[in-house]
N, C-alpha and C positions, 0 to 999 in steps of 0.2 A: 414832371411838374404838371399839376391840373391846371384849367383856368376855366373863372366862373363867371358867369353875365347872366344880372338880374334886372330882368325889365317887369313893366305892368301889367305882360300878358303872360309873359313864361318867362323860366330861371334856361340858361343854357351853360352846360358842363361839358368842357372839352376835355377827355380820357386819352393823351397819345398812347402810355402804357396798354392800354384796353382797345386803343384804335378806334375810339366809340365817343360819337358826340350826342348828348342825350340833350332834348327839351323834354324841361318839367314845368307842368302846371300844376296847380295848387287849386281845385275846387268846394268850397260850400253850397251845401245844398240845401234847399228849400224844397221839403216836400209836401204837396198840395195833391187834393179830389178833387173831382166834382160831386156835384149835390148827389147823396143817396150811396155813396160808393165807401167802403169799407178805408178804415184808416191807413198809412203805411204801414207797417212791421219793420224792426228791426233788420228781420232775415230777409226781407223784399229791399229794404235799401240793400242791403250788403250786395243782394244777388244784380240787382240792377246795376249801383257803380263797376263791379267786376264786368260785367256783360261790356257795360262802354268800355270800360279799359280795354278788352278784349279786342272790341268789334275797332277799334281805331288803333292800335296795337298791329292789328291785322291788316287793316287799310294801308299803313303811313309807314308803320315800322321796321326799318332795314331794306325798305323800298329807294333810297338814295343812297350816293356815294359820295363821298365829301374827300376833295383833293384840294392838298394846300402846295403854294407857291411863295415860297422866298425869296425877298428883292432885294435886301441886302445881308446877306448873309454873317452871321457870326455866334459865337460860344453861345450865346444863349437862346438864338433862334433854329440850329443850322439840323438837328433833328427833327424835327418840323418838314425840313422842305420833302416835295413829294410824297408827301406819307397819304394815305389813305384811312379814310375815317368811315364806318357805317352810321349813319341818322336814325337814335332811335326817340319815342316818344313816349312819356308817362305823365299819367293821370291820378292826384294823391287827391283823396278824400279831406278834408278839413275842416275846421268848427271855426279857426280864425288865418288872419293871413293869408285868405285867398287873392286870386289871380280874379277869379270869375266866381260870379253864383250863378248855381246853375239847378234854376228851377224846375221840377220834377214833376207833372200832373198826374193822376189817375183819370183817366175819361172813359165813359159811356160809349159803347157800339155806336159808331156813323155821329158821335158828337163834332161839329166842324169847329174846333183848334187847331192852328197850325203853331208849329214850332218856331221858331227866328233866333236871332242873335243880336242883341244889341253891342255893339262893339264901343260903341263911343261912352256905354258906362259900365261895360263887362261885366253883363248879364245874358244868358243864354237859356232857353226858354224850351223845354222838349214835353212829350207826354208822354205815360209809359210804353207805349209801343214804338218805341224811335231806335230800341237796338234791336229789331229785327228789321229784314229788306223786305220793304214794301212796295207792289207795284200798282200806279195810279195811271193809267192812262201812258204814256208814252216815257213817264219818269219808274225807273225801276232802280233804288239804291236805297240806302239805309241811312236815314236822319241823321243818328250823333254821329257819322262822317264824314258829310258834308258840312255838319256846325261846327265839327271841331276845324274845320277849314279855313272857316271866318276867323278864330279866336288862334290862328298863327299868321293873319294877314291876306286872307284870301278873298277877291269877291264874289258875287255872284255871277253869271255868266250867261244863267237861262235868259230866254224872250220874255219879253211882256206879257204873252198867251201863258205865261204860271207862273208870275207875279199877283197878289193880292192888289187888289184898284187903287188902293193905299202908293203901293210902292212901284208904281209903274211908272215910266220914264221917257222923253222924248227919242233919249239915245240909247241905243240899249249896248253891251256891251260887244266888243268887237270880235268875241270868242263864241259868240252868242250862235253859231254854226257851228261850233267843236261838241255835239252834243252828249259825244263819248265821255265827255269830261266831268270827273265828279263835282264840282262847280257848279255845273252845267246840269243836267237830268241822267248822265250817267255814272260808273262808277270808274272810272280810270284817273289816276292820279297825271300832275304836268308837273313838268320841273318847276313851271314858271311860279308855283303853288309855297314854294318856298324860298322865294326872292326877299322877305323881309327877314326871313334867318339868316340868311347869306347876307343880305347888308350890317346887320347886329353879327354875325362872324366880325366881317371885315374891319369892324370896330375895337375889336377885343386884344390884337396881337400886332405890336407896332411891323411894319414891313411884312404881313403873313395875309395875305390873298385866297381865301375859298372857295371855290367853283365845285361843283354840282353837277352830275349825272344821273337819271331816272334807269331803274334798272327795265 
């Protein structure tokens, strides 16, 4: 038996058969230049969305291990217990029904755009150079895997020294020394990255507990 959980940021599908619990998101896209710059193509969206799928795929994908624990056990929960699940993650193109827009720019050599995420109206913002790893100064990671970070619950983690003046804060956060952390200005995934999955698990399956291991 599957079981399915639809929320506003992503759909979650639990496979015991497959031993594979997958998040799906559902993205529209808005594709945008800047002034002087050749229109999209077709074949440049195609290649683009495959590239993020890829590059986050590669990040996040089968990087965790999902173990369930049954508390009361019976006929209908009792395959479940102890089983073992891999975490994976996909990214569907879309026209309606999305999760997120996620808008697409073409920019100019040393144009200064930066990428963000708005989370609170699930909108996600990149330019086209965000699925390659780009290194700026002491941040050396790749954009769409760090935002696709925000849009499963994650925050930010850097200092205020690479925060926009906009968004800088009295407190900064308490991870904000983990700098390995892709979060953060590196690329290294934390378990802690997927705490609002595992709380939406724990929701899904009366008496069935998911805990978490970073491989």
């Amino acid at each position: 038996m599957n079981y399915i959980k639809k929320t506003d940021a992503y759909d979650i599908y639990i496979e015991p058969s497959r031993k594979t619990i997958v998040v799906r998101q559902k993205w529209k896209y808005i594709w945008t230049v800047s002034e002087g710059l050749s229109h999209w193509t077709y074949l440049e969206k195609k290649a683009w969305h495959q590239k993020a799928d890829n590059v986050i795929w590669q990040q996040w994908g089968n990087k965790f291990t999902i173990f369930t624990l049954v508390h009361d056990i019976n006929a209908s929960n009792k395959s479940l217990h102890k089983k073992e699940f891999n975490l994976e993650f996909d990214i569907q193109w879309v026209t309606s029904g999305e999760h997120w827009e996620a808008f697409v720019q073409k920019i100019k050599p040393n144009e200064k755009i930066g990428a963000y995420t708005a989370v609170n109206v699930r909108k996600i913002f990149f330019r086209h150079i965000d699925t390659e790893r780009r290194i700026l100064g002491a941040i050396n990671q790749n954009t769409v895997k760090h935002e696709f970070g925000h849009t499963i619950g994650g925050d930010d983690e850097y200092g205020n020294d690479y925060k926009r003046a906009e968004d800088r804060t009295k407190y900064e956060s308490r991870y904000v020394k983990d700098t390995n952390a892709l979060m953060n200005i590196g690329n290294n995934l934390r378990n802690r990255y997927i705490d609002e999955i595992k709380s939406e698990l724990n929701k899904m399956i009366p008496n069935v507990t998911f805990v978490s291991i970073l491989e």
